[in-house]
Every structure is written in C-alpha cells, then in structure tokens.
ZABA-597755 format. One record per residue (C-alpha): x, y, z. Coordinates in nm, 4 decimals. Layout:
+----------+----------+----------+
!        x !        y !        z !
+----------+----------+----------+
!        X !        Y !        Z !
...
+----------+----------+----------+
//
This chain:
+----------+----------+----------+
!        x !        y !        z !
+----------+----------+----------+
!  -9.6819 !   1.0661 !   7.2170 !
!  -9.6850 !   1.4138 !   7.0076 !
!  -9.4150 !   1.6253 !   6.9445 !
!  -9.3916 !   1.9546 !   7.1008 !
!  -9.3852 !   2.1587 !   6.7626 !
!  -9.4975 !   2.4264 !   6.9412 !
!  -9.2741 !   2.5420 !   7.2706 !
!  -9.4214 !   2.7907 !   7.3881 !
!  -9.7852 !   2.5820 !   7.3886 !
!  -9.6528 !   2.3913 !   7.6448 !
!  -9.5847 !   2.7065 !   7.9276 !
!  -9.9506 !   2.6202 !   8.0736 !
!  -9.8967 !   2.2982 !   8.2334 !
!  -9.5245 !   2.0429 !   8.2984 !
!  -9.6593 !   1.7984 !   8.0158 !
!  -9.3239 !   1.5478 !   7.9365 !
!  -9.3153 !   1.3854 !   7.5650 !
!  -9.0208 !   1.1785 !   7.4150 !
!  -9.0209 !   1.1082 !   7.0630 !
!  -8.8008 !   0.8710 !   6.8589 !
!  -8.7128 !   0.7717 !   6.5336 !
!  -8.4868 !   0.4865 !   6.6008 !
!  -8.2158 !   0.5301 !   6.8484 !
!  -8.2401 !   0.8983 !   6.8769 !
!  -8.5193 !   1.1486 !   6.9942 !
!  -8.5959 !   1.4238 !   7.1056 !
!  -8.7719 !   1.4929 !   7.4999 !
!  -8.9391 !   1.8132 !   7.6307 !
!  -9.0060 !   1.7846 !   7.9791 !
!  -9.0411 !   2.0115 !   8.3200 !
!  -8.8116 !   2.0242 !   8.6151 !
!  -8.7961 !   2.1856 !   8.9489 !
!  -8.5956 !   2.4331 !   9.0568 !
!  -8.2049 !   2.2897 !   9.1168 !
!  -8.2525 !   1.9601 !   8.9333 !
!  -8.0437 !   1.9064 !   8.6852 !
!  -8.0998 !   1.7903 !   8.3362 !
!  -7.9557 !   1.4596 !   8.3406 !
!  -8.1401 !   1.3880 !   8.6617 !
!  -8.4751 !   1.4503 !   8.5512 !
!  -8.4343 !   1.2922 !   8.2038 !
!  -8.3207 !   0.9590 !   8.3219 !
!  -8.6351 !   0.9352 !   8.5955 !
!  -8.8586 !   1.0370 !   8.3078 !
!  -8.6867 !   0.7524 !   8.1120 !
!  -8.7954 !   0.5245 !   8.3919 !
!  -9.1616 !   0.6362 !   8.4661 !
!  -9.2602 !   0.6812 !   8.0563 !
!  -9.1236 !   0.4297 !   7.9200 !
!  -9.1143 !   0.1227 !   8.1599 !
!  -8.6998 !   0.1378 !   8.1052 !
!  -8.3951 !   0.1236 !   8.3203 !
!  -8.2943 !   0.4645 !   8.4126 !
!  -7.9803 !   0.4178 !   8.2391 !
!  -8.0968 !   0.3308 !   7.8999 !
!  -8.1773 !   0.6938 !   7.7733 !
!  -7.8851 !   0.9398 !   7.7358 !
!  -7.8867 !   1.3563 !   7.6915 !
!  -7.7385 !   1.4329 !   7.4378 !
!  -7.7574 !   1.8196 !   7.4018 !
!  -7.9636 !   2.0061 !   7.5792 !
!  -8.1169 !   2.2549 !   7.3129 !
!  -8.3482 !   2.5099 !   7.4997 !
!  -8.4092 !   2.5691 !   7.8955 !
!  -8.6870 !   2.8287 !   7.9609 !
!  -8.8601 !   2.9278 !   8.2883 !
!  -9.1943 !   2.8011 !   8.3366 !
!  -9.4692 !   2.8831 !   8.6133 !
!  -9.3769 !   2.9740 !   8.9686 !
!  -9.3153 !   2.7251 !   9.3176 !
!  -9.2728 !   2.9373 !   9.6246 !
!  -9.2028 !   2.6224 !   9.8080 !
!  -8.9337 !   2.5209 !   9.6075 !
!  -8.8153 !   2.8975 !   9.5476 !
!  -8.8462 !   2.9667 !   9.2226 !
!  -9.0104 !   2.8805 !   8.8829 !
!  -8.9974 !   2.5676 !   8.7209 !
!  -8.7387 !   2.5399 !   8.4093 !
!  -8.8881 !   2.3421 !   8.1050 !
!  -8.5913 !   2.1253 !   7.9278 !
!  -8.6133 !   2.0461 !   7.5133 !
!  -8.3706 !   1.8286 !   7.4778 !
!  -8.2179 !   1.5471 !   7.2360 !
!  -8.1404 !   1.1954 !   7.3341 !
!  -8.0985 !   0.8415 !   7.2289 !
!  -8.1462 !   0.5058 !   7.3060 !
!  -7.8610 !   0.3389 !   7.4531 !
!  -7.8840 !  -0.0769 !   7.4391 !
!  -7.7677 !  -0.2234 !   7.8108 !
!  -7.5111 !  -0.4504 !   7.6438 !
!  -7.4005 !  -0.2114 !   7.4349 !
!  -7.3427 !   0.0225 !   7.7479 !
!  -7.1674 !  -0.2522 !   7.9530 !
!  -6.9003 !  -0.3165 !   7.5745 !
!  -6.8704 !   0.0846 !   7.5498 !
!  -6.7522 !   0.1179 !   7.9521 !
!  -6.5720 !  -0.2307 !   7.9591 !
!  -6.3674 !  -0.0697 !   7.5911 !
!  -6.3133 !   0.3044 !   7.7931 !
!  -6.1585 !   0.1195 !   8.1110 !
!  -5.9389 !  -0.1017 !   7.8725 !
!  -5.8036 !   0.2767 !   7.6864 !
!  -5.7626 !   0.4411 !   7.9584 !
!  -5.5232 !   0.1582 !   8.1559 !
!  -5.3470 !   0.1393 !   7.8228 !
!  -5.3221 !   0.4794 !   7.7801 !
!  -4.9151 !   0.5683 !   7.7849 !
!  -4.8368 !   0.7068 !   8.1559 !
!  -4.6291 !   0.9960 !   8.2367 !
!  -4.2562 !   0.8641 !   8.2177 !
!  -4.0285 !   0.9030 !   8.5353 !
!  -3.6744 !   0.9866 !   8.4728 !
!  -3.4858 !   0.7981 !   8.6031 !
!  -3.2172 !   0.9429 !   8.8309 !
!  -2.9018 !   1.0768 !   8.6698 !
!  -2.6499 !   0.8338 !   8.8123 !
!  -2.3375 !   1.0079 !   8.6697 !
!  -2.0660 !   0.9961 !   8.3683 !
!  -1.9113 !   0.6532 !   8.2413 !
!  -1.6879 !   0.4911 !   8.0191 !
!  -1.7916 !   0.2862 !   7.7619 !
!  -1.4924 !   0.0182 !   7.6783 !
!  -1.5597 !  -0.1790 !   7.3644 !
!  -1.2781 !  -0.4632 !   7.3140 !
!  -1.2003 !  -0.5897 !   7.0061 !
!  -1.0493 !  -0.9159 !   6.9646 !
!  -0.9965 !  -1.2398 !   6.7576 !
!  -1.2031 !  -1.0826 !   6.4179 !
!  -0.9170 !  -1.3179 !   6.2582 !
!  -1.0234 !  -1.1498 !   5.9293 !
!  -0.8854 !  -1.3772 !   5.5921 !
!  -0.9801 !  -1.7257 !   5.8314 !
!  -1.1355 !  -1.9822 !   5.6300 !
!  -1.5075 !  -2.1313 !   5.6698 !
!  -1.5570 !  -2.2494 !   6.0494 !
!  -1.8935 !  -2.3038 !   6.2202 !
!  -2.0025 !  -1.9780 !   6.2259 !
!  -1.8686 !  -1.8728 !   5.8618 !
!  -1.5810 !  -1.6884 !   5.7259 !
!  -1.4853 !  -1.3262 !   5.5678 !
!  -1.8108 !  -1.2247 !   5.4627 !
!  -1.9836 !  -1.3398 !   5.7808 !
!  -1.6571 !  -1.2155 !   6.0313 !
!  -1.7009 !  -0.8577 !   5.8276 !
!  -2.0989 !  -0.8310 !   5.8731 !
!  -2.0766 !  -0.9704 !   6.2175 !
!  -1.8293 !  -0.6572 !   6.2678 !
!  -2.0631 !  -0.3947 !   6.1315 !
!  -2.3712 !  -0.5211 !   6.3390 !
!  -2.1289 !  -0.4916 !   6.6221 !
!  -1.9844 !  -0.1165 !   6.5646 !
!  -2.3437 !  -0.0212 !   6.3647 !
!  -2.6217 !  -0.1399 !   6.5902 !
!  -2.4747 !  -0.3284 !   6.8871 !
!  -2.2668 !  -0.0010 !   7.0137 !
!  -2.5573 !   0.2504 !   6.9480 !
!  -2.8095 !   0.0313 !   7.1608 !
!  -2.5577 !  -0.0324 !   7.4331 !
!  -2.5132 !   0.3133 !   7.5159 !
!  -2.9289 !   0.4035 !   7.4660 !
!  -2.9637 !   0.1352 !   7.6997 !
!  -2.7294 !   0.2595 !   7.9664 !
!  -2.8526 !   0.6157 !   7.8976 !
!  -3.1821 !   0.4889 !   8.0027 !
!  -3.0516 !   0.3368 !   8.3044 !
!  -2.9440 !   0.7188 !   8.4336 !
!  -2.5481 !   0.6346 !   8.3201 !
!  -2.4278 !   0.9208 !   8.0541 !
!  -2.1325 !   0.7968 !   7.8723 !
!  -1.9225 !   1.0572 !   7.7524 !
!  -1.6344 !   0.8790 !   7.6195 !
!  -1.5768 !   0.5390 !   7.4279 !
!  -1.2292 !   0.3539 !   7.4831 !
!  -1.1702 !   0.1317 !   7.1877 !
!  -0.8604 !  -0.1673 !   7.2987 !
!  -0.7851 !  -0.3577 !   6.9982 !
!  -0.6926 !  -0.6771 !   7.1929 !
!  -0.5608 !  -0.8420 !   6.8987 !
!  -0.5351 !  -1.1008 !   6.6277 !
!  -0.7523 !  -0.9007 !   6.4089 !
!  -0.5652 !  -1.0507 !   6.1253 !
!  -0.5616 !  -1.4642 !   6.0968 !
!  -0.1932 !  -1.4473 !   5.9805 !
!  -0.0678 !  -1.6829 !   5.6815 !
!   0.1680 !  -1.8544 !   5.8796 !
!   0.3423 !  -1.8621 !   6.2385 !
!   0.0589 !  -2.0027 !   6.4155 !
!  -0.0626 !  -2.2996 !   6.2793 !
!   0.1469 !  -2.5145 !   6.0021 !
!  -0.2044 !  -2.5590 !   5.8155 !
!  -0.2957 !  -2.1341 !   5.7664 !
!  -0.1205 !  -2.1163 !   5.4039 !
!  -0.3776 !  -2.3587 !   5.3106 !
!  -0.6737 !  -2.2422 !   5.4937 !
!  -0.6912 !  -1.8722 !   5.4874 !
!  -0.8863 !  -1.6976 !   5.2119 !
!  -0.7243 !  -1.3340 !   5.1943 !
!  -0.3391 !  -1.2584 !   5.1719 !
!  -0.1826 !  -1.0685 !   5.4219 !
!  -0.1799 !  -0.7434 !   5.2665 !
!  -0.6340 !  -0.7802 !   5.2301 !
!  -0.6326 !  -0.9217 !   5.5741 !
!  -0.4917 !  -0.5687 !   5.6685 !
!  -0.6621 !  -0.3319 !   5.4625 !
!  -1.0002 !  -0.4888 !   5.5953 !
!  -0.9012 !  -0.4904 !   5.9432 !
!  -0.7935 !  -0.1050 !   5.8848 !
!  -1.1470 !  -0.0537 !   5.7383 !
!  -1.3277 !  -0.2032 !   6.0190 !
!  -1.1754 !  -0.0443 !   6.2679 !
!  -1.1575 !   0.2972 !   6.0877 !
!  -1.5574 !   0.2781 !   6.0524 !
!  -1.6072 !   0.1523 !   6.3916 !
!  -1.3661 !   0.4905 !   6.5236 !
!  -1.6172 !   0.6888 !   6.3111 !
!  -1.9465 !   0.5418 !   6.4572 !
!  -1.8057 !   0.6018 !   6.7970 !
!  -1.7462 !   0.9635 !   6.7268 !
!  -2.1010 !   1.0417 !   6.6280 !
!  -2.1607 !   0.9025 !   6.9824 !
!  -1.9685 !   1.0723 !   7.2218 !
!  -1.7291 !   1.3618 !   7.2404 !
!  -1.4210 !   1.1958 !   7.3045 !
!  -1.2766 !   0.8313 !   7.2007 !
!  -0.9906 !   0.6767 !   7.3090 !
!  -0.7943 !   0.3681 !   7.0785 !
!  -0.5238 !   0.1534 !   7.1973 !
!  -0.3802 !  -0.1961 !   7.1236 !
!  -0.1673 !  -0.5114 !   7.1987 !
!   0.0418 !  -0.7284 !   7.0431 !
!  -0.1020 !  -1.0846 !   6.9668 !
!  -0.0001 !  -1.4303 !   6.7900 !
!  -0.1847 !  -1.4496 !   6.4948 !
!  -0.0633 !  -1.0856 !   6.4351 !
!   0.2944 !  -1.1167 !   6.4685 !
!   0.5024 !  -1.0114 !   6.1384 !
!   0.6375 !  -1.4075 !   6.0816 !
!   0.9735 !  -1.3612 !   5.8917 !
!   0.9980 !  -1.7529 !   5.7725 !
!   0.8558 !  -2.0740 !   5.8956 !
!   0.8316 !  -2.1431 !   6.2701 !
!   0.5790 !  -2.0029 !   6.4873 !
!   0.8268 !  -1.7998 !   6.7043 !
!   1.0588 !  -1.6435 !   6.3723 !
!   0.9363 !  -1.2732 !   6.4819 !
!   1.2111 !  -0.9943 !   6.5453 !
!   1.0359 !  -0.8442 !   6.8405 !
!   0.6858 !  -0.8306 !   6.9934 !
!   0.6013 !  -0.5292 !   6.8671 !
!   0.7084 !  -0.6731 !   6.4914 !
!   0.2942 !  -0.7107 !   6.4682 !
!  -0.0272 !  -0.5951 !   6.3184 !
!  -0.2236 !  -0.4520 !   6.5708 !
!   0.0063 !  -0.2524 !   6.6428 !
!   0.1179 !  -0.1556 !   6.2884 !
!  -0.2692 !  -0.0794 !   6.2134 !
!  -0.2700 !   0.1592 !   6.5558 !
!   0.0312 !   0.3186 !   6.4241 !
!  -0.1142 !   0.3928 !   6.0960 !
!  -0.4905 !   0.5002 !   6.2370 !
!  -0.3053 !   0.7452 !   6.4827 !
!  -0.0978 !   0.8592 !   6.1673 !
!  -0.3972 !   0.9214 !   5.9637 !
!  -0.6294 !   1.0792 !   6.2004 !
!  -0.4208 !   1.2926 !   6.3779 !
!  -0.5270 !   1.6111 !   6.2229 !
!  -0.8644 !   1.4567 !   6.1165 !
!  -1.0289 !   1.3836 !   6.4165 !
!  -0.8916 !   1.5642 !   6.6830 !
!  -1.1895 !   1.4062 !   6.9326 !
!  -0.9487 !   1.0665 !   6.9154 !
!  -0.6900 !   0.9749 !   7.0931 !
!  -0.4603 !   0.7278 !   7.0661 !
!  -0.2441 !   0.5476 !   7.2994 !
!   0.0835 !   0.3291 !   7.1561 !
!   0.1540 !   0.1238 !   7.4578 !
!   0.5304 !   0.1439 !   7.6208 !
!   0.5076 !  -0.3003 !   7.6631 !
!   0.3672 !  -0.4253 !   7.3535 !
!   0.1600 !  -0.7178 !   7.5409 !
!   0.0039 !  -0.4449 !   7.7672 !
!  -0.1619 !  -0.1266 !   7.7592 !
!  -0.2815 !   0.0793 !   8.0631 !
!  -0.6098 !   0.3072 !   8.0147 !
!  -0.6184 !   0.5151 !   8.3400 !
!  -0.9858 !   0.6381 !   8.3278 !
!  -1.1841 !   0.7012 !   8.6641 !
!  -0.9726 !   0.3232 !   8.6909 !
!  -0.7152 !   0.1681 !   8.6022 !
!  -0.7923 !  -0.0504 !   8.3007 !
!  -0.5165 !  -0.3261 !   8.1991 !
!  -0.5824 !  -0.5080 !   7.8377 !
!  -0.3641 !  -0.7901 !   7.6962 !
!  -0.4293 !  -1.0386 !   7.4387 !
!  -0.3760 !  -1.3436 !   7.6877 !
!  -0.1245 !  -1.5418 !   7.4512 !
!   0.2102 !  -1.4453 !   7.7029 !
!   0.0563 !  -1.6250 !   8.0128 !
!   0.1051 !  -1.9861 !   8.0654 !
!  -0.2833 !  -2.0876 !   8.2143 !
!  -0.4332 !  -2.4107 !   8.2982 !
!  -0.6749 !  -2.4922 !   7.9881 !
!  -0.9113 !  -2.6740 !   8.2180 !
!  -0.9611 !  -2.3456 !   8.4638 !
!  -0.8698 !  -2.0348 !   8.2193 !
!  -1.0446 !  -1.7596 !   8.4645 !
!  -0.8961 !  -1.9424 !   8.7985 !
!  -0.5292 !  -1.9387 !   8.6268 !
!  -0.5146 !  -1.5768 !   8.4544 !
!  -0.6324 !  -1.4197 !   8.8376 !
!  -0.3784 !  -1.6083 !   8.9622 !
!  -0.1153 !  -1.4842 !   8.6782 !
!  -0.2661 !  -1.1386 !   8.7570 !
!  -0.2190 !  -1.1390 !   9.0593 !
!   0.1617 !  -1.2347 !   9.0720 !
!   0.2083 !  -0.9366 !   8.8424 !
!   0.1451 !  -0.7140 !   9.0940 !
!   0.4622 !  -0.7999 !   9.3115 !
!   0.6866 !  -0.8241 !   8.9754 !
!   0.5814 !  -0.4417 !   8.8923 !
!   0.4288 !  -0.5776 !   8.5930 !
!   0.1816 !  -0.2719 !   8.3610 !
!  -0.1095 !  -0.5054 !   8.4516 !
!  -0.0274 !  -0.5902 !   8.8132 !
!  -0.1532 !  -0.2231 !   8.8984 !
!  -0.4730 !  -0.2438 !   8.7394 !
!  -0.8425 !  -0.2795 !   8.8861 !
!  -0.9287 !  -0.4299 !   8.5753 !
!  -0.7868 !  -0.6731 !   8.3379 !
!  -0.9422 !  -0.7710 !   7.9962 !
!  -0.8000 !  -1.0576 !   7.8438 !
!  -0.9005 !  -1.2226 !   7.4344 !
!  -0.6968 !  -1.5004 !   7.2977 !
!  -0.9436 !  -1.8141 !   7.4778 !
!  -1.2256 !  -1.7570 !   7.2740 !
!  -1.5148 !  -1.7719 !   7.4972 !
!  -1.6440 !  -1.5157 !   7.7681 !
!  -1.5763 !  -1.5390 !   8.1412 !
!  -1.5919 !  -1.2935 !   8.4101 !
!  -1.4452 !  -1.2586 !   8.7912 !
!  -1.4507 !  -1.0858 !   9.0426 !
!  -1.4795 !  -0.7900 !   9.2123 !
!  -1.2530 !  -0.9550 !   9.4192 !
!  -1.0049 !  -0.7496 !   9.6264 !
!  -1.1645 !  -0.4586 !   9.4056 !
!  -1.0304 !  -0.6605 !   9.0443 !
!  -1.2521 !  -0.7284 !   8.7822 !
!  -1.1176 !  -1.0036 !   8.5707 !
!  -1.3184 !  -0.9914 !   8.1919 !
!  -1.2876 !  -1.2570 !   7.9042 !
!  -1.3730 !  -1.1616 !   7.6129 !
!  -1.5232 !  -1.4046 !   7.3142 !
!  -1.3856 !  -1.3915 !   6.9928 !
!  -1.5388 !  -1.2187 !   6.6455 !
!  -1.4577 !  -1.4641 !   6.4197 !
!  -1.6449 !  -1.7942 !   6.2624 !
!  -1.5589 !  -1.9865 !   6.5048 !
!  -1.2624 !  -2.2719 !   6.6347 !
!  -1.2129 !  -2.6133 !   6.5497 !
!  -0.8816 !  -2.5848 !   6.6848 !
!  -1.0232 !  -2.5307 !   7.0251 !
!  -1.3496 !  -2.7865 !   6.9753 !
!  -1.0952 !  -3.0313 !   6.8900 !
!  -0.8423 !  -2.9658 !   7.1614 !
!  -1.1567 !  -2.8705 !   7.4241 !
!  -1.4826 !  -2.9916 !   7.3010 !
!  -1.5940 !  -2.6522 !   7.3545 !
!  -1.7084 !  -2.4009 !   7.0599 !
!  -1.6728 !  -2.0916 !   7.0757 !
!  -1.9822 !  -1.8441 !   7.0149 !
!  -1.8923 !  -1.4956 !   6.8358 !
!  -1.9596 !  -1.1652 !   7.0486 !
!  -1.8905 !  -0.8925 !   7.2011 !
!  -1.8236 !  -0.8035 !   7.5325 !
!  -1.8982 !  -0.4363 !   7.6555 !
!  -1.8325 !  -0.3017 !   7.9632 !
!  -1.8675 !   0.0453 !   8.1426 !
!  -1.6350 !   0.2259 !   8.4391 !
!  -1.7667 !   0.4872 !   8.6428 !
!  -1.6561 !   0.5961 !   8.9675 !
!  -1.8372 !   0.3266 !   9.1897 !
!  -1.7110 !   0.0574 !   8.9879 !
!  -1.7451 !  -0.1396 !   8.6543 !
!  -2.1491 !  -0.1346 !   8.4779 !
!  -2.2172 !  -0.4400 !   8.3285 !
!  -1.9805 !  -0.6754 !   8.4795 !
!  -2.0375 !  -1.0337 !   8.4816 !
!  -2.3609 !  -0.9532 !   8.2381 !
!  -2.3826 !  -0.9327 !   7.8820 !
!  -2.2167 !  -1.0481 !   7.5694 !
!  -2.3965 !  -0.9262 !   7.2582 !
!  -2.4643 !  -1.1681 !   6.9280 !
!  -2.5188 !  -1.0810 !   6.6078 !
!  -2.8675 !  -1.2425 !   6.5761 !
!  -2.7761 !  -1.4476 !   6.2506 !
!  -2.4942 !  -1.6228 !   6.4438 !
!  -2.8117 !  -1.6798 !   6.7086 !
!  -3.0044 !  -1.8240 !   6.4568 !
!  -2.6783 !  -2.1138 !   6.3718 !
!  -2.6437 !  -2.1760 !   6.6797 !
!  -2.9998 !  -2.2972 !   6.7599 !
!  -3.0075 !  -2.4775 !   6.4215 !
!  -2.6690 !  -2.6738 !   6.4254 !
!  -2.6448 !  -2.6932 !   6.8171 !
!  -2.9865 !  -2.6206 !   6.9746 !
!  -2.8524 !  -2.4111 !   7.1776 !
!  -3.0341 !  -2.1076 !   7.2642 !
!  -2.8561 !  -1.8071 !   7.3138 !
!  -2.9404 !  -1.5360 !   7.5769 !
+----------+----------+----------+
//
C-alpha cells in the first residue's frame, strides 16, 4: 500500500491505505455518515490486514473532511487521516491486567469516622525505680530511655490513635503512682549495695523525667493535670529499718510534686496540680471519679492480686475511704498489668512497672515482670481502652524474645 501524499487526490473515490513503519502508521480511510472514527478504523484493521479488530489503535485523528454525497444515509461521506499503531495482543492483555491492578490500588476517598466526643487521657507512672541496679531488663540508662520512648513516642501515638478512632482528647492527667526513686535503704537490707545513683541523682532524674514528660503533654493538649501518692521505695528512711519514716507523706513523690507545682506555677499556667489531702490516695474527679494509689498499704493475697485489691476496694467504700467512692481505681506496686471489671460500674487497672525488671518478685513468684505502660482514657460512657493495651518499648520486646522467647503483643 501507498501513502496518501496527496489528500485531496483521494476526494474521487473511499480508497483506505494504512502505512507503517514499525509499530506506528498512519491510515486514510472513508466512513459513512454517523460512524465514528474508532469504529471504522478497527473494521478496516480487520478486513486489510487479516488482524483482530483490536490490534490497531487511533491514535490522533489528524484531518476529517467531507467527501461525496449518500442521500440514503443523509449526508456525505467524511474521509478520516489518521495515525495509529500496532498494539501486540499480549501486550494489550499486560497493559489492561497493570490499569485494573492501579486503579484498585489507587488510595480511596477516606471516611471520617464519626466524632465520638471529648476524653481523658490518664497516663500512670509508676515503679521507674530510677538509681536500681542491672535486672533483666537493664538499669539507669535503659529505665531513662525506656522513659523517653514512653513520654516521646508512646504518648504522641496513643492519642493519634484514639483521634483516629473519633475520641478527641483534650486533657492529659499525669498520676505519679510512685516509687519513682529505688531508695538506698528502707526497703530491702541489700539497696546500699545494689543501687547505682545516690539519693540526691535518683531525684534530680526523676524530676527531669517527669518535667519533660509535663512538657510533651502540653504540646498535646490544652490542659494537663499532675498528681501523686506516697509509695515504699520513696519514703524519706531516717535510719535503718524499713518502717523508720516520720509520716507518709515524709516521701519523694510527693516532695518531687511539691517542687514541679512550685516551679511551674507561673510557667505553665495550662498545668495543674493536685497535692492529695491522704498521702496513699488521690481523687481525679474528671467526667469520673478516678482513685490512684501505689498498692503498698493493702494487705492482698499474692496468689490472686486483682481478686484481693477489688475486694480491698470494695470494703473501702463502707469505711468512707478517698478510694471507696471511685469508679476507677489504678493501682502500681505488683509489677505486672491486670485489669477488672466493669463490674458494678468499677474498673479495677494494674499497672506494670518502668523499671529493669524484679528478681525480688521472680524469686518470691516465678513471675517476671515486663516494663510498660498502661494508658487509659475516660469519657462520659465509660473508660477507652480498658482491659487492652500496655505499650513496650520495642528494645525491651526484643529481650524478651531473646532471653525468654516470649513474644510480646
């Protein structure tokens, strides 16, 4: 076949020519009136060159001029110059195949999800035990990183993850649950030979920590709340003995509230701090009544810890015990997590501990404890999260699977 150099040449009579130089081509060819291009092209495809209708495809259509005259079919025909190419059958069947894979990975339209209302973030803090010596999972240097992945990372994702669930938390209570400091003596007869920072460091890093943490949470949300217990390995020993203490409140936790209150007072007016009235107990009212203690006052079974501590709880409630009129109590001091309830409408939460570890309590228990967090949200149909998560720095993961082979969630 020739090609049609000459257009207008070609007005006399509906001659059709195709002509290729590899793939591509160019066809000049006559249709009737109403037909379109694409039409006509691929049945001239078929009749010219002995090929599947589908194996020549219009690319452009470059010129469409009238051309004789059908009164049957009312009107002239149109003659067509355009360009086209070869298109291979396999080739054609990878192309379509690849476009239906992109378009069902294409990103679809995201759905809101439903704005379920405001909530409370609580985020305990308990057992850091900062100065303890080397356990299973560590010692200072691991107890203070495990403490900024928790206040740096773990607290930012919590509340992106319940922001995507349709919760918006708009304020972040902070309870400092105790024995942030591992003490030197007063609990154990064996801590002036196992601890690695005097009391005085133990302090000033606790008081770091939980400054930086207060910071990170007000770059979250527009109002935080801090409070704080009194605990055993926190208690201001005067002498040997593990019960030489003045008072209760003769502790750290409380000391380091004191001071954090003292200092950002006038700093960050966004915080708020409440000194409990019973230094074992402090009340958060906040769309309900939150109760934390450190857990060391209660005399529990060892063998049934969450069983025991409802049952303590409950008893409170007719001795007009702070905690007795609570919907929820949070309890540290056992070193591992546990959860009950709702029952009655009480949520009973355990918290783990944030230190390296206990060979005190794998000796007494056979049970180790794994370092965590415990987060938990209130809103106004109940407690978010309850029963669910503990978060793990993913290094302490990583021990656990290589000196246990355990796997952690």
């Amino acid at each position: 076949m020739s090609d049609l150099s000459d257009f207008e040449a070609q007005a006399a009579r509906p001659d059709q020519s195709f002509t290729f130089d590899g793939q591509h081509g160019t066809a000049t060819f006559a249709i009737e009136p109403g037909a379109e291009p694409q039409d006509a092209l691929n049945k001239l495809a078929g009749l010219l060159l002995g090929l599947p209708a589908d194996t020549v495809e219009l690319l452009d259509i470059i010129e469409v001029r009238a051309w004789g005259h059908n009164p049957e079919a009312g009107g002239p025909y149109r003659y067509v110059k355009a360009k086209v190419r070869k298109v291979d059958a396999q080739a054609r069947e990878w192309r379509d195949a690849a476009d239906a894979w992109v378009k069902q990975r294409r990103p679809r339209p995201i759905t809101p999800k439903p704005v379920q209302g405001d909530c409370t973030v609580f985020w305990p803090i308990a057992d850091t035990q900062f100065g303890k010596g080397p356990e299973r999972f560590g010692s200072t240097p691991e107890a203070i990183a495990r403490f900024e992945w928790a206040a740096h990372t773990a607290l930012p994702h919590h509340l992106t993850r319940l922001r995507a669930t349709g919760w918006r938390p708009d304020r972040i209570v902070i309870p400092l649950l105790g024995d942030l400091t591992e003490g030197c003596e007063g609990s154990y007869t064996n801590q002036p030979f196992t601890v690695e920072l005097d009391i005085r460091r133990q302090f000033t890093l606790a008081l770091e920590q939980v400054d930086r943490l207060i910071q990170e949470a007000c770059r979250l949300v527009p109002e935080v709340v801090v409070t704080g217990v009194a605990s055993n390995h926190d208690r201001n020993s005067r002498g040997s003995g593990r019960d030489n203490i003045t008072t209760d409140a003769d502790d750290r936790t409380l000391q380091l509230l004191d001071v954090l209150a003292y200092k950002l007072n006038d700093v960050r007016p966004q915080v708020r701090f409440v000194i409990p009235d019973d230094p074992n107990v402090t009340v958060i009212e906040d769309r309900m009544t939150v109760a934390g203690i450190h857990g060391h006052k209660p005399k529990v079974s060892s063998s049934n810890v969450p069983g025991s501590m409802f049952d303590w709880w409950s008893k409170q409630r007719s001795s007009l015990h702070p905690a007795g009129r609570a919907q929820v109590l949070v309890t540290a001091h056992f070193h591992h997590r546990f959860d009950l309830g709702p029952q009655d409408g009480r949520y009973l939460i355990g918290l783990p501990s944030m230190d390296g570890g206990s060979g005190y309590l794998a000796d007494a228990s056979g049970t180790w404890s794994m370092p965590g967090v415990r987060p938990f949200a209130i809103t106004e149909q109940g407690v978010v999260g309850g029963g669910a998560e503990m978060l793990v720095w993913p290094e302490d993961r990583r021990k656990a699977l290589e000196q246990t082979g355990v796997q952690v969630a």
